[in-house]
Backbone as XML, in Angstrom:
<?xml version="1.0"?>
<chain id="A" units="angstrom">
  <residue number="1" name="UNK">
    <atom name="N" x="-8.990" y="7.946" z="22.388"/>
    <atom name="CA" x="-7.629" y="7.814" z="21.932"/>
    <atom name="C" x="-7.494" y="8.563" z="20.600"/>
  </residue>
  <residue number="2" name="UNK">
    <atom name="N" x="-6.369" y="9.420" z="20.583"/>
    <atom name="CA" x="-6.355" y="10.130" z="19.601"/>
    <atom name="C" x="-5.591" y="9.308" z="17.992"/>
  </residue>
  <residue number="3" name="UNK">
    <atom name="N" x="-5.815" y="10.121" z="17.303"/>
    <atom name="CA" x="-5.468" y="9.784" z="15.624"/>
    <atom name="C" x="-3.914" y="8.727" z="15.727"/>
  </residue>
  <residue number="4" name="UNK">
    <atom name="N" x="-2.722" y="9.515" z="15.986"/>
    <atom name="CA" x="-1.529" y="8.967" z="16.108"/>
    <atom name="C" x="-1.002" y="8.115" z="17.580"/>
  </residue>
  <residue number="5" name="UNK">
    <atom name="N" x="-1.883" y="8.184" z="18.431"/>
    <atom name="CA" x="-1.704" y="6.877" z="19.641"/>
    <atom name="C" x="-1.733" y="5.221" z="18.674"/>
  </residue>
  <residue number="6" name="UNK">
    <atom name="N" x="-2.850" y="5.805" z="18.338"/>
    <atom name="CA" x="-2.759" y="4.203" z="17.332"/>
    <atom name="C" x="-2.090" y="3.518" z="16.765"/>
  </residue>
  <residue number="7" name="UNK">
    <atom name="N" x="-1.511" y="4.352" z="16.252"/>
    <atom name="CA" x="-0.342" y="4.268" z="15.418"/>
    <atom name="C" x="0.697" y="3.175" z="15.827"/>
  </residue>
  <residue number="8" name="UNK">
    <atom name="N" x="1.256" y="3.180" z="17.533"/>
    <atom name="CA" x="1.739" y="2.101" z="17.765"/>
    <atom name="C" x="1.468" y="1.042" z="18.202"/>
  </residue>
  <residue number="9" name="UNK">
    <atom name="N" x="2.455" y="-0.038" z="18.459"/>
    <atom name="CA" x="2.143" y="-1.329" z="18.164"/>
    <atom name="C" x="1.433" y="-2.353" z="18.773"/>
  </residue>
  <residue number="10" name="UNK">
    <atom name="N" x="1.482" y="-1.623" z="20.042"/>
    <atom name="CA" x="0.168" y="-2.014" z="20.948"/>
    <atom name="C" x="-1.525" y="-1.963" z="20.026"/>
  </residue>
  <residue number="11" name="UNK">
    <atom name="N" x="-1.752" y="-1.393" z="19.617"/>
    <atom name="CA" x="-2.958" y="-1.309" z="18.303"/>
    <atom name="C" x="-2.962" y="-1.703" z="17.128"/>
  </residue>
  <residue number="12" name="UNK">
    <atom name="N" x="-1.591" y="-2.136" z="16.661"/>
    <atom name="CA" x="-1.464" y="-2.812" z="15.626"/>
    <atom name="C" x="-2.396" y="-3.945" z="15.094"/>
  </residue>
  <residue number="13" name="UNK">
    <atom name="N" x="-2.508" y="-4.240" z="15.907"/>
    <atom name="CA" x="-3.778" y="-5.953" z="15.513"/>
    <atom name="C" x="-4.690" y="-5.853" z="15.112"/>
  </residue>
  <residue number="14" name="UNK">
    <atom name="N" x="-5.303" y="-4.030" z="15.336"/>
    <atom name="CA" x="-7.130" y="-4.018" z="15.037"/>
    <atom name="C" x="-6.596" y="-2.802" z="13.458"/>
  </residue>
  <residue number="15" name="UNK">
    <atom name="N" x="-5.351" y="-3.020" z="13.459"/>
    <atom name="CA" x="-5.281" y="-2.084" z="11.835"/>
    <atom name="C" x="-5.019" y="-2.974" z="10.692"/>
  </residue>
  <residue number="16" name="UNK">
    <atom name="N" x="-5.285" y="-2.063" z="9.225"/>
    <atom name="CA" x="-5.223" y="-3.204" z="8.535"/>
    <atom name="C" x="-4.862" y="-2.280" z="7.229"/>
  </residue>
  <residue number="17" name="UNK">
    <atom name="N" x="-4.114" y="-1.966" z="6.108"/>
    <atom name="CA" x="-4.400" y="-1.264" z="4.927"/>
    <atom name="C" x="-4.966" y="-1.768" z="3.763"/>
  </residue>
  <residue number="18" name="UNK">
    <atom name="N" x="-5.596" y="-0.230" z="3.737"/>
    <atom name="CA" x="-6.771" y="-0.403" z="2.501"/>
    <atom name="C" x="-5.884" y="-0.335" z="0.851"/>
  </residue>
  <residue number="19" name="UNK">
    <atom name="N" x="-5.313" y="0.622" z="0.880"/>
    <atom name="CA" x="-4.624" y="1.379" z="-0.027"/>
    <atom name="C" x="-4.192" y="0.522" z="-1.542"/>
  </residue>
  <residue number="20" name="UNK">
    <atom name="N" x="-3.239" y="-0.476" z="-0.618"/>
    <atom name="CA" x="-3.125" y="-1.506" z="-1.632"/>
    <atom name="C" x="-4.371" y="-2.444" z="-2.492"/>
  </residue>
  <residue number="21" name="UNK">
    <atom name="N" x="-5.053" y="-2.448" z="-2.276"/>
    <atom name="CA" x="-6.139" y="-3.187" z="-2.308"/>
    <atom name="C" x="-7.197" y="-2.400" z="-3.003"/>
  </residue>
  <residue number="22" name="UNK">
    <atom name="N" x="-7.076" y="-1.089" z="-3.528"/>
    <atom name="CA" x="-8.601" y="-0.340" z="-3.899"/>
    <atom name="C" x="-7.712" y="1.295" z="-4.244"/>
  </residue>
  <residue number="23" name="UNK">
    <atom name="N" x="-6.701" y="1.234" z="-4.248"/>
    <atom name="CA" x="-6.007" y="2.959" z="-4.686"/>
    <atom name="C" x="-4.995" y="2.373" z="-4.931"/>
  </residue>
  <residue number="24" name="UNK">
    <atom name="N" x="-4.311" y="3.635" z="-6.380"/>
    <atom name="CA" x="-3.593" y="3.737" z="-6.901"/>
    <atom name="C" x="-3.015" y="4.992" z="-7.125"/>
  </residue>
  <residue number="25" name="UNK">
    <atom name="N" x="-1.479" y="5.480" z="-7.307"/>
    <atom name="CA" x="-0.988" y="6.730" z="-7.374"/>
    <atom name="C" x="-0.232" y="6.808" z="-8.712"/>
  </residue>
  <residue number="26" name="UNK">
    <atom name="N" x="-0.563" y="7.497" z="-9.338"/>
    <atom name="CA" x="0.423" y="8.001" z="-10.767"/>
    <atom name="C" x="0.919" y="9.138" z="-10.860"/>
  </residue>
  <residue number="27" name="UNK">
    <atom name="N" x="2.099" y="9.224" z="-10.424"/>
    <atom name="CA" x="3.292" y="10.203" z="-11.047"/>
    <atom name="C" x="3.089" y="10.736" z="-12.043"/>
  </residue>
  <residue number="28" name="UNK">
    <atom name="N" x="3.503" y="12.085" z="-11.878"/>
    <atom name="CA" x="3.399" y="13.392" z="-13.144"/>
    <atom name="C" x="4.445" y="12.513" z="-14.205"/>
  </residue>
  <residue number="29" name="UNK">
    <atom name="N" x="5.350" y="11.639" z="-13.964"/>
    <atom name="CA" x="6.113" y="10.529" z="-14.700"/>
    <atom name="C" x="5.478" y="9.473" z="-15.624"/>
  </residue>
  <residue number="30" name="UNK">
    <atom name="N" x="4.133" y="9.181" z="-14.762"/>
    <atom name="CA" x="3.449" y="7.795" z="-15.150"/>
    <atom name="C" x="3.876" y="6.918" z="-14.315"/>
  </residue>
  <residue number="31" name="UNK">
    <atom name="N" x="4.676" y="7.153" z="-13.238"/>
    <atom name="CA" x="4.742" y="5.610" z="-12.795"/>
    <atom name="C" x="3.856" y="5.647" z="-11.602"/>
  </residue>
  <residue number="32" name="UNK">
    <atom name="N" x="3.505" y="4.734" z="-11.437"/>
    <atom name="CA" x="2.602" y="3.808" z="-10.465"/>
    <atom name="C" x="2.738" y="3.020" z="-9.434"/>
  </residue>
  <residue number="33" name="UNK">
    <atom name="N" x="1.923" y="3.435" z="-7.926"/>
    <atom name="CA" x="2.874" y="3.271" z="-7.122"/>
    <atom name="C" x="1.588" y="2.860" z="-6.297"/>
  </residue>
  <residue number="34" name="UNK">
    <atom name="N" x="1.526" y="1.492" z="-5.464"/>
    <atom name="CA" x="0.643" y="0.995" z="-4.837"/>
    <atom name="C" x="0.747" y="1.537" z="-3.232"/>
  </residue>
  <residue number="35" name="UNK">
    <atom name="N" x="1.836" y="1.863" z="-3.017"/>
    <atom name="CA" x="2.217" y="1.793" z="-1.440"/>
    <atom name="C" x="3.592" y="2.972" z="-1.661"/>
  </residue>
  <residue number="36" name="UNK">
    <atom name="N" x="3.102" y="4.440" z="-0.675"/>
    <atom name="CA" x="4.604" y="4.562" z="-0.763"/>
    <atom name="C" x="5.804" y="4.804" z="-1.950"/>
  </residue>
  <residue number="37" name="UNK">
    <atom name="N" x="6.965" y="4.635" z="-2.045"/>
    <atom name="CA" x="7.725" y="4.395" z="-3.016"/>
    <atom name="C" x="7.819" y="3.654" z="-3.599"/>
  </residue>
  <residue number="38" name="UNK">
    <atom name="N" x="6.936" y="2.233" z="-3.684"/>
    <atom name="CA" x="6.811" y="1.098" z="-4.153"/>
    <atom name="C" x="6.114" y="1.058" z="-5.536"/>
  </residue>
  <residue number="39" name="UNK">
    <atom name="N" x="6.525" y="1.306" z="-6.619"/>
    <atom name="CA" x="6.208" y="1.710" z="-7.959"/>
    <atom name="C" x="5.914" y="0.028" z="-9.097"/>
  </residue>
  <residue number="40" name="UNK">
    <atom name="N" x="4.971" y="-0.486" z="-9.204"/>
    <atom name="CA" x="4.604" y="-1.519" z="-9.667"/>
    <atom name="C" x="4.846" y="-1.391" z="-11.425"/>
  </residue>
  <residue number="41" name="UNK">
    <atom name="N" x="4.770" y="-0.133" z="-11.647"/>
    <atom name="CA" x="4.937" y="0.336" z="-13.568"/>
    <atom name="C" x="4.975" y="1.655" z="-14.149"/>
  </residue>
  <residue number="42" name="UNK">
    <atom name="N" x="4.987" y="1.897" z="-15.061"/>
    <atom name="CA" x="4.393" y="3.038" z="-15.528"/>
    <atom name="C" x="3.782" y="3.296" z="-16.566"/>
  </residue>
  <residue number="43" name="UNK">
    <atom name="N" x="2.686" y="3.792" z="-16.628"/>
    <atom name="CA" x="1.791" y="4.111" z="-17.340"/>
    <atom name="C" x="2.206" y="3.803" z="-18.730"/>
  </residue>
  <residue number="44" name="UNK">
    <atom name="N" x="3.369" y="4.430" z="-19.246"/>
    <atom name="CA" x="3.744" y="4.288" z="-20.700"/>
    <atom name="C" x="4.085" y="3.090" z="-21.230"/>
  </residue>
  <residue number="45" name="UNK">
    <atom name="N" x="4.074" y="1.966" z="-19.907"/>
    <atom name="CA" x="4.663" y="0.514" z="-20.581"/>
    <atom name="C" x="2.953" y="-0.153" z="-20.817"/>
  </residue>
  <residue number="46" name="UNK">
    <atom name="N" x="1.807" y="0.094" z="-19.810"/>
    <atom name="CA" x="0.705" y="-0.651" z="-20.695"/>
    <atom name="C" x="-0.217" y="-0.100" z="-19.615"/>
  </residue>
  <residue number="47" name="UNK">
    <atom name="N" x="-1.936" y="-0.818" z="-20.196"/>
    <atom name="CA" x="-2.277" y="-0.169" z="-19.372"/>
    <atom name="C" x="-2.267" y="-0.108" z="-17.334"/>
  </residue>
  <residue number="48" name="UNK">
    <atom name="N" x="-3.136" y="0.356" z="-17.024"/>
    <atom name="CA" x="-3.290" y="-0.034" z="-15.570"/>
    <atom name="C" x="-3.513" y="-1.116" z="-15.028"/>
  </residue>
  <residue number="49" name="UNK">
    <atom name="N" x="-4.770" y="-1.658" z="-15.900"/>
    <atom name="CA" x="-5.039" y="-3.424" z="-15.107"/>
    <atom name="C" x="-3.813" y="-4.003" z="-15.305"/>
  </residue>
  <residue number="50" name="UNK">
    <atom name="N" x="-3.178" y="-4.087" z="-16.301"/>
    <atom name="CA" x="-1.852" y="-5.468" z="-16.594"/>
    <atom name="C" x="-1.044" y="-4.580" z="-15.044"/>
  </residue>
  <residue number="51" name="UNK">
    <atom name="N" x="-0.889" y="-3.164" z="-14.652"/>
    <atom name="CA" x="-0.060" y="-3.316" z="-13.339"/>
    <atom name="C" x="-0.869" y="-3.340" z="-12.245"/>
  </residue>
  <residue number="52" name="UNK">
    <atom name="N" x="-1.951" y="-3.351" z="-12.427"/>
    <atom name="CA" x="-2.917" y="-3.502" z="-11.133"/>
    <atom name="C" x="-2.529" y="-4.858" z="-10.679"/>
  </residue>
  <residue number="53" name="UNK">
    <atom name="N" x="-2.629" y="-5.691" z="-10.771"/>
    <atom name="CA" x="-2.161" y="-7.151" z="-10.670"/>
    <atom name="C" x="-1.160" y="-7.906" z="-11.365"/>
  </residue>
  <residue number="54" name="UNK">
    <atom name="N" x="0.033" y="-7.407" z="-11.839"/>
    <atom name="CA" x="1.363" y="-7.805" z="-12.142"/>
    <atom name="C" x="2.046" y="-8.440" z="-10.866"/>
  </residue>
  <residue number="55" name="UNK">
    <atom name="N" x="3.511" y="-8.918" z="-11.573"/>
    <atom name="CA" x="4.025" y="-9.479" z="-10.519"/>
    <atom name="C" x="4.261" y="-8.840" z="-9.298"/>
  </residue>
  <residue number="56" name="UNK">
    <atom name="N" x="5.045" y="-7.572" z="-9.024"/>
    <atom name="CA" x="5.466" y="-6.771" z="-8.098"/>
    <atom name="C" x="3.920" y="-6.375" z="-7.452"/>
  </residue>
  <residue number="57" name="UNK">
    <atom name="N" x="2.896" y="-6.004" z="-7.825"/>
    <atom name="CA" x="2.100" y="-5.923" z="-7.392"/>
    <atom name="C" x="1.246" y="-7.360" z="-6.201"/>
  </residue>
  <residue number="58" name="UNK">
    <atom name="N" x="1.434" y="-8.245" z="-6.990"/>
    <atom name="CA" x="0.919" y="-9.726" z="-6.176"/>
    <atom name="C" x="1.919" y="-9.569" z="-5.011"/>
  </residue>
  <residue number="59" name="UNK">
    <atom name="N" x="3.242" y="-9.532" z="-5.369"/>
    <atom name="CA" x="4.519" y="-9.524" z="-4.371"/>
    <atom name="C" x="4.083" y="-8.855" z="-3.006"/>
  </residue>
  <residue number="60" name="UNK">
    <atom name="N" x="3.562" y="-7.100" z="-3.406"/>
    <atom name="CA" x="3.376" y="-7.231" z="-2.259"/>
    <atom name="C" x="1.877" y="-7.121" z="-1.549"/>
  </residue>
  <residue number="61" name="UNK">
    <atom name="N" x="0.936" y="-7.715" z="-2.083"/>
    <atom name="CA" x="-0.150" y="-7.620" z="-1.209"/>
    <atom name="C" x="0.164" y="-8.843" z="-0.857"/>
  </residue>
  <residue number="62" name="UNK">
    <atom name="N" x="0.954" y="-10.106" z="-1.217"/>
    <atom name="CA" x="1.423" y="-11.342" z="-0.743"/>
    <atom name="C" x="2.013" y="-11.177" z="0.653"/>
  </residue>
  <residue number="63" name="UNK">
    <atom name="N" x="3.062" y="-10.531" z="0.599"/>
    <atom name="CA" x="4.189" y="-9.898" z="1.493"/>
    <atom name="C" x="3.409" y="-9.182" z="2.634"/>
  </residue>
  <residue number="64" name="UNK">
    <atom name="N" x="2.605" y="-8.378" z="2.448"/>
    <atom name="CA" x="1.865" y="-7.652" z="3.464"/>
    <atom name="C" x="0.702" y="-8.988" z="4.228"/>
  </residue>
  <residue number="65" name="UNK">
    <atom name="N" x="-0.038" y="-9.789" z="3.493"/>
    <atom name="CA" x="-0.975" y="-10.773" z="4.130"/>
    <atom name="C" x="0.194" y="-11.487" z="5.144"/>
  </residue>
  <residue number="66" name="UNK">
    <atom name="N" x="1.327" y="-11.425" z="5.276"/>
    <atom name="CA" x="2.239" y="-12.120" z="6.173"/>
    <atom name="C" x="2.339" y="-11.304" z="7.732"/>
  </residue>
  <residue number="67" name="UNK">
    <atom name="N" x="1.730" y="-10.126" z="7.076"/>
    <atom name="CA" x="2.575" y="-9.134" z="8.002"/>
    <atom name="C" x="2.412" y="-7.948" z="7.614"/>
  </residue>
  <residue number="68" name="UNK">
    <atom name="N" x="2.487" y="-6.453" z="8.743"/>
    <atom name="CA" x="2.573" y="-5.224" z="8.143"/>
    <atom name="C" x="4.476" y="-4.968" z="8.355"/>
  </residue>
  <residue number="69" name="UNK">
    <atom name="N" x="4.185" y="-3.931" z="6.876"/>
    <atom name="CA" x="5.557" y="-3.265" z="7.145"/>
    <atom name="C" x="5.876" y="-2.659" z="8.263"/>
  </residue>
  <residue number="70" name="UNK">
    <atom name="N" x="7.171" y="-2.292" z="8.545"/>
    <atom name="CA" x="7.368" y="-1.126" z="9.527"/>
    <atom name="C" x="6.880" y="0.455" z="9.284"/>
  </residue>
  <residue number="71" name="UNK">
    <atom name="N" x="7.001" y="0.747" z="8.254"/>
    <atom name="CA" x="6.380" y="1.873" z="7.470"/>
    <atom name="C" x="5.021" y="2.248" z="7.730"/>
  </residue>
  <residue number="72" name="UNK">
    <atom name="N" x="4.620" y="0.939" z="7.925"/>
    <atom name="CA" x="2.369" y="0.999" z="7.794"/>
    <atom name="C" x="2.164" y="1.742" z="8.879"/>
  </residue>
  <residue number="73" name="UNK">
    <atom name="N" x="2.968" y="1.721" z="10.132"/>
    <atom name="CA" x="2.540" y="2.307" z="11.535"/>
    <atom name="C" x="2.602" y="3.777" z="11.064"/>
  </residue>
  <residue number="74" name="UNK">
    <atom name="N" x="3.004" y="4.622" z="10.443"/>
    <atom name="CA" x="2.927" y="6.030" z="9.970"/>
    <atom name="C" x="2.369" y="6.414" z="8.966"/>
  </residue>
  <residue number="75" name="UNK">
    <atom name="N" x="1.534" y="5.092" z="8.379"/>
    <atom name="CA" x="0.877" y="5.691" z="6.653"/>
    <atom name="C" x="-0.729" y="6.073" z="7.436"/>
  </residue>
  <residue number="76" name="UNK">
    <atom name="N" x="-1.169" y="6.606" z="6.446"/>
    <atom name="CA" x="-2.377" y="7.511" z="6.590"/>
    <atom name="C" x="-3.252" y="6.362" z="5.837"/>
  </residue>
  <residue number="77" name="UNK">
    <atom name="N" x="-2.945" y="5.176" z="5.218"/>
    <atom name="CA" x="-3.490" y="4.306" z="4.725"/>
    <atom name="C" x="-4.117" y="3.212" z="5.111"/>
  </residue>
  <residue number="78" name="UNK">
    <atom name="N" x="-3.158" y="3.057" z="6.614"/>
    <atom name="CA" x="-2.955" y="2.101" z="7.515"/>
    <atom name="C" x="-3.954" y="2.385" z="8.524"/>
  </residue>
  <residue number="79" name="UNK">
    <atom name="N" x="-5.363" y="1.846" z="8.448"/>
    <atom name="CA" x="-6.554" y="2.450" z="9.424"/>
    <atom name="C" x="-6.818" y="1.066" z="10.477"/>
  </residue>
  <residue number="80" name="UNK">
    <atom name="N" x="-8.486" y="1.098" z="11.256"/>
    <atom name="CA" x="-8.386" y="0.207" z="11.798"/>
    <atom name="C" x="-9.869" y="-0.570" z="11.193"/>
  </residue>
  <residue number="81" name="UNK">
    <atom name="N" x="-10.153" y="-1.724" z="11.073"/>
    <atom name="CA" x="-10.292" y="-2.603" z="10.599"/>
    <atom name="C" x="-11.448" y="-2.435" z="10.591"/>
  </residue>
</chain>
């Protein structure tokens, strides 16, 4: 089965993302973005750990342990388990 078969939701169960959990993205801006467009801070307000685990950050690895987004089925983040 190839790379993007997986992808749908029939395979969904054996995927899981890493991304949130162990990577981080910083904008030529500074801001900081766990997932996507999902921007937890930016650099210029403090350092990384205080947004590594801030509120918006808990929010959504909280939010995701419920459930994947609709989004996850097309991230490159979103592997299998």
């Amino acid at each position: 089965m190839d790379y993007h078969t997986k992808r749908f939701p029939g395979h969904l169960k054996d995927m899981t993302c890493y991304n949130i959990y162990n990577s981080l993205v910083i904008s030529p801006y500074g801001d900081m973005f766990l997932c996507g467009n999902y921007k937890i801070g930016n650099i210029k307000d403090g350092p990384v750990k205080d947004a590594w685990n801030n509120e918006k950050a808990r929010l959504l690895r909280t939010q995701y342990e419920k459930g994947y987004f609709p989004a996850c089925q097309r991230c490159g983040g979103f592997s299998e388990r």
